[in-house]
VOTIVEX-416029 format. One record per residue (C-alpha): residue in three letters; x, y, z. Coordinates in pm, 1 decimal, decimal comma. Each point is the difference from the previous one (the first is absolute). Layout:
<dofis>
<dofi><rest>ala</rest><X>X</X><Y>Y</Y><Z>Z</Z></dofi>
...
</dofis>
This chain:
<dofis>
<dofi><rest>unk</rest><X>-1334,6</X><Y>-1185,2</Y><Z>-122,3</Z></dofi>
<dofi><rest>unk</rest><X>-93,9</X><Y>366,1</Y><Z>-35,1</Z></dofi>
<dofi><rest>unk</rest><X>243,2</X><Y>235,8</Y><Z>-154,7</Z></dofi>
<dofi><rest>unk</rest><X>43,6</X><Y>379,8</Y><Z>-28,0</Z></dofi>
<dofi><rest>unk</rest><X>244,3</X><Y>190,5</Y><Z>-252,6</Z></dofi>
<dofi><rest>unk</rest><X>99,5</X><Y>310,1</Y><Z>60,4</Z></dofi>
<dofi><rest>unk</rest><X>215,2</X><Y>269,1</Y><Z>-252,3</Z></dofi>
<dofi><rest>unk</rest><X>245,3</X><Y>270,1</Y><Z>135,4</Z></dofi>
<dofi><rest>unk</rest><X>284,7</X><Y>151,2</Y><Z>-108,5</Z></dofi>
<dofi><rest>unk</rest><X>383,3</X><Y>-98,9</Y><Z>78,1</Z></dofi>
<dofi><rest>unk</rest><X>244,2</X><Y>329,1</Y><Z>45,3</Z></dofi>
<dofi><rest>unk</rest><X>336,2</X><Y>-44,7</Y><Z>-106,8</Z></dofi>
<dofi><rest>unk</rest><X>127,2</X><Y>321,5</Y><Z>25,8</Z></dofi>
<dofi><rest>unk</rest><X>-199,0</X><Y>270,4</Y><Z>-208,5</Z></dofi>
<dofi><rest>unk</rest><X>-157,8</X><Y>-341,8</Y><Z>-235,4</Z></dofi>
<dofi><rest>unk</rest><X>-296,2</X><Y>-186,9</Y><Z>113,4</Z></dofi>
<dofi><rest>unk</rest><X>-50,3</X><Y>-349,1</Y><Z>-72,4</Z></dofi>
<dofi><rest>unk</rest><X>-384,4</X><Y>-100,0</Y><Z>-28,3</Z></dofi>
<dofi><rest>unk</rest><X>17,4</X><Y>-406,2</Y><Z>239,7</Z></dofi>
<dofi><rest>unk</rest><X>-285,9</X><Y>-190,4</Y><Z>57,1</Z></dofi>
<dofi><rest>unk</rest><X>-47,7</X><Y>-146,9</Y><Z>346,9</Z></dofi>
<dofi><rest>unk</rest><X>-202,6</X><Y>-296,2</Y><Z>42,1</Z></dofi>
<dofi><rest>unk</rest><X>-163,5</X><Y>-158,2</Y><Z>299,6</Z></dofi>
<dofi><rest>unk</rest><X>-163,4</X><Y>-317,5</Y><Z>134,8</Z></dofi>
<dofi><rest>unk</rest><X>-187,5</X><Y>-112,1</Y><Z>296,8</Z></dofi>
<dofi><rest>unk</rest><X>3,6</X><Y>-384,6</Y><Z>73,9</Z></dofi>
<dofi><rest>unk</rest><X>1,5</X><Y>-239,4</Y><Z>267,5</Z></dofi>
<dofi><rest>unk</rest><X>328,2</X><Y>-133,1</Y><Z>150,5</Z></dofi>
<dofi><rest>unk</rest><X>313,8</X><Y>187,0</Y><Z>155,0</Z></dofi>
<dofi><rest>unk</rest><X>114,2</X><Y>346,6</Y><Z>-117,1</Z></dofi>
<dofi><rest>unk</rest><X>228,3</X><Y>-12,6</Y><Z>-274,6</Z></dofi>
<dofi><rest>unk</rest><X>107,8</X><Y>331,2</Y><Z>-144,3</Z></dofi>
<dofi><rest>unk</rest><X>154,1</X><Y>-3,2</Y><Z>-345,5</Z></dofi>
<dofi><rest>unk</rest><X>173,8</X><Y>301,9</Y><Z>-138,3</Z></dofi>
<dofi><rest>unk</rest><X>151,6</X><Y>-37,5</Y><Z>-381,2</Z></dofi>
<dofi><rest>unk</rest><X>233,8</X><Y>250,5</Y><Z>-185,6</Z></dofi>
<dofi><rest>unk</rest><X>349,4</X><Y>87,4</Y><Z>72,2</Z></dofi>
<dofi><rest>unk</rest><X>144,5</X><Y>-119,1</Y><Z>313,0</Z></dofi>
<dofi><rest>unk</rest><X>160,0</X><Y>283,1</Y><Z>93,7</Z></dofi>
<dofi><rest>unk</rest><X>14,1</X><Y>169,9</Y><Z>343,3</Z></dofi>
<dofi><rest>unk</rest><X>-302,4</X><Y>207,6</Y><Z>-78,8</Z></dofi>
<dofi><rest>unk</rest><X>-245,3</X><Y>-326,3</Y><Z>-32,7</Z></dofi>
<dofi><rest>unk</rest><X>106,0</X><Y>-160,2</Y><Z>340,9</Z></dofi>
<dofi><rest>unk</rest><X>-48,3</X><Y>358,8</Y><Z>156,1</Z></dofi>
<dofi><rest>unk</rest><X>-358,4</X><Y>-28,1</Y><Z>-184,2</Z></dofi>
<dofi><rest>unk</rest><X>-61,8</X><Y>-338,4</Y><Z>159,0</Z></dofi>
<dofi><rest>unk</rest><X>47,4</X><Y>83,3</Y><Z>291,2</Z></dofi>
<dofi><rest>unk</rest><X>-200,0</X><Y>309,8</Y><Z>22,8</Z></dofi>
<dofi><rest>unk</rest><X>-292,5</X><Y>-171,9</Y><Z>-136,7</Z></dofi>
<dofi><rest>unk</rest><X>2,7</X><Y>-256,5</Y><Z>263,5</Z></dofi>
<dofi><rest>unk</rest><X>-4,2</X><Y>255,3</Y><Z>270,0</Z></dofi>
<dofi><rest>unk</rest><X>-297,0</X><Y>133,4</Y><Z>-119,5</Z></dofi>
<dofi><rest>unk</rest><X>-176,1</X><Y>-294,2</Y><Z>-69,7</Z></dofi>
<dofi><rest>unk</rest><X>133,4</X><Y>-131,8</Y><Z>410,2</Z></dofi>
<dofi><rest>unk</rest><X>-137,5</X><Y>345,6</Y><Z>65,7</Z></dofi>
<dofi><rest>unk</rest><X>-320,3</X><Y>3,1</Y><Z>-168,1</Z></dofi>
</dofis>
């Protein structure tokens, strides 16, 4: 399995938020795995990152 980690910052209004966004490569179907509040904001984020990844 090969995994990359990433950190950015999270705006929430005028406070940032440092989050730390892990990622691995493996064999088998596409599974994408988002974890933190499940508010409208994550789904949004899903969604967006499988477009790009479709679009990549």
């Amino acid at each position: 399995m090969i995994a990359a980690r990433a950190h950015a910052i999270a705006l929430t209004g005028v406070d940032g938020a440092v989050v730390e966004v892990v990622a691995a490569i493996r064999n088998g179907p596409g599974l994408l795995l988002l974890e933190g509040l499940p508010d409208t904001a994550l789904r949004e984020a899903r969604d967006r990152v499988r477009a790009a990844v479709i679009n990549s």
